[in-house]
C-alpha positions as CSV (number, residue, x, y, z in Angstrom):
1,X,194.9,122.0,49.4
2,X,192.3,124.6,48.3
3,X,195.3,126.6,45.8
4,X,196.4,123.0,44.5
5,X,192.5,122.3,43.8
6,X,192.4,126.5,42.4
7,X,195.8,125.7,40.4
8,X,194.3,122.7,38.8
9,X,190.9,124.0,37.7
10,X,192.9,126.8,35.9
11,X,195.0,124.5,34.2
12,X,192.2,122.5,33.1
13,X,190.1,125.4,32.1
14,X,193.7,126.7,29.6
15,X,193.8,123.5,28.3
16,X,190.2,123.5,27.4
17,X,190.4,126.4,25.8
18,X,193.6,126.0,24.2
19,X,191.8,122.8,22.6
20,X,189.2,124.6,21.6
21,X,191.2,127.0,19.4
22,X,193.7,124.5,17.4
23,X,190.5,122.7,16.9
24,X,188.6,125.7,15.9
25,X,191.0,126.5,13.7
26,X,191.6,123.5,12.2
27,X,188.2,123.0,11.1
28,X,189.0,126.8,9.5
29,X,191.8,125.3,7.5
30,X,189.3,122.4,6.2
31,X,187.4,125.7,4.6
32,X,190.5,125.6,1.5
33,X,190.0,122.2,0.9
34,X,186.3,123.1,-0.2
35,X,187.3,126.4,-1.7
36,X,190.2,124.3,-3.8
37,X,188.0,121.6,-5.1
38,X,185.0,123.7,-5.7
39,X,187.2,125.9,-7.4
40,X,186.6,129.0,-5.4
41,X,190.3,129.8,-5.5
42,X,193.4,128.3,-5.0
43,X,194.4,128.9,-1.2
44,X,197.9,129.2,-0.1
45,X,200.3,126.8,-1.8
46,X,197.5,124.8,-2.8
47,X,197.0,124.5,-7.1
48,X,194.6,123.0,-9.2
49,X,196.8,121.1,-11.1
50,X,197.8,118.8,-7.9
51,X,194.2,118.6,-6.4
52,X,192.3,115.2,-6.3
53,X,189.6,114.5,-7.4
54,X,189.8,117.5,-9.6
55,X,188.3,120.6,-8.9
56,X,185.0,121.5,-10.2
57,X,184.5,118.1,-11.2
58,X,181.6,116.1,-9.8
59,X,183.9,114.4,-7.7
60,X,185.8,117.3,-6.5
61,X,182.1,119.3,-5.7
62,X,181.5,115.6,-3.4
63,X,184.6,115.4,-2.1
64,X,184.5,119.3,-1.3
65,X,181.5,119.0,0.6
66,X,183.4,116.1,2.7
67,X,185.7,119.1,3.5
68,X,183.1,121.3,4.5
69,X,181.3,118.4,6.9
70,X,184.7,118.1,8.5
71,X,184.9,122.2,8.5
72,X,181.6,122.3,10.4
73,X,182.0,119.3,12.5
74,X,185.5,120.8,14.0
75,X,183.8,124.4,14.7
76,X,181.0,122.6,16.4
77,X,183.4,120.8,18.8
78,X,185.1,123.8,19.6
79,X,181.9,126.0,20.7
80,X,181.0,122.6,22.4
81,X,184.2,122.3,24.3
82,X,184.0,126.2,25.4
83,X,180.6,125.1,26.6
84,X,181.5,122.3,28.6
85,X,179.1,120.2,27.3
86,X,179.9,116.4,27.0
87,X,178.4,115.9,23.3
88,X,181.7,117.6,21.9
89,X,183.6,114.2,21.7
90,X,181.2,112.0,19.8
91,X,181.4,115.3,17.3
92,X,185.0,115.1,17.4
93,X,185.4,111.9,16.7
94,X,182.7,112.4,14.0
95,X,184.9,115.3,12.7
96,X,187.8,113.2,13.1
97,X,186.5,109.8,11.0
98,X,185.7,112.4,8.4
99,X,188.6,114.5,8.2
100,X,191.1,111.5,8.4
101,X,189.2,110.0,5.1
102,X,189.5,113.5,3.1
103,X,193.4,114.0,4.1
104,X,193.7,110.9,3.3
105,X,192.9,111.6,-0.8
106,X,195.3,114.2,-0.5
107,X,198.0,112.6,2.2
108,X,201.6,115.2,0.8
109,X,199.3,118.7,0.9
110,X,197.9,118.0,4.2
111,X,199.9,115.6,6.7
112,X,199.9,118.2,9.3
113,X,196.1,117.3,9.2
114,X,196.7,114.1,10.4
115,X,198.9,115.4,13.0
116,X,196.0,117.5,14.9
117,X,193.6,114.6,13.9
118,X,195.6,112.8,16.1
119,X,196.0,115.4,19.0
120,X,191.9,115.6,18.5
121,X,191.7,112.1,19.1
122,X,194.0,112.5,22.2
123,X,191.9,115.0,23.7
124,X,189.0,113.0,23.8
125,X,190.6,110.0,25.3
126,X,192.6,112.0,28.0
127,X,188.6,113.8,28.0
128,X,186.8,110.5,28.5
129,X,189.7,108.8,31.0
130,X,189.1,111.7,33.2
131,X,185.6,112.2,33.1
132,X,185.5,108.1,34.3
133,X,187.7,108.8,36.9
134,X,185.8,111.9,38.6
135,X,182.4,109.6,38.2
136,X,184.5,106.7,40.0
């Protein structure tokens, strides 16, 4: 009984940490949505011409800090997870409400976005289930 309990605490642990990366990094990939519309460069196959708002516009400067909220939102989460401390799912879901309306301007660059947003969104249910479950 003592290895199942042994196997299960290291699977748990992987998958906290394996969580904690993809959403790590996704909140690194929301950095080239502000680096597009701010105009700091055109990352990867992203371009200028098929931005909205447009870049460097007063729009695109709002819209790009969106992009960073969700950048720094996701990075929090992910130290949070790898700390074990409970206040990383109201930041994901946070992260998530924010990220979801920003891909959403831009739905054919980014649908993969929406993908993870999703697996976030998982995590913290699967998260909150079995954190009800150990308290029962």
């Amino acid at each position: 009984m003592d290895q199942l309990r042994a196997g299960h605490r290291t699977w748990a642990r992987f998958s906290m940490i394996a969580a904690a990366v993809v959403i790590f990094a996704h909140g690194l990939v929301h950095l080239m949505g502000v680096a597009l519309l701010w105009k700091l460069g055109e990352p990867g196959q992203l371009r200028y011409v098929d931005a909205v708002p447009a870049p460097g516009t007063t729009a695109g400067y709002l819209v790009g800090g969106l992009w960073l909220v969700a950048a720094a939102l996701f990075v929090t989460v992910a130290v949070l997870v790898m700390a074990r401390q409970p206040a990383w799912r109201l930041a994901a879901l946070a992260g998530v409400a924010v990220s979801a309306a920003v891909i959403g301007l831009a739905p054919g660059q980014a649908m993969a976005g929406l993908v993870v947003d999703g697996l976030v969104l998982g995590f913290v249910v699967a998260s909150w289930l079995r954190a009800r479950a150990v308290a029962s």
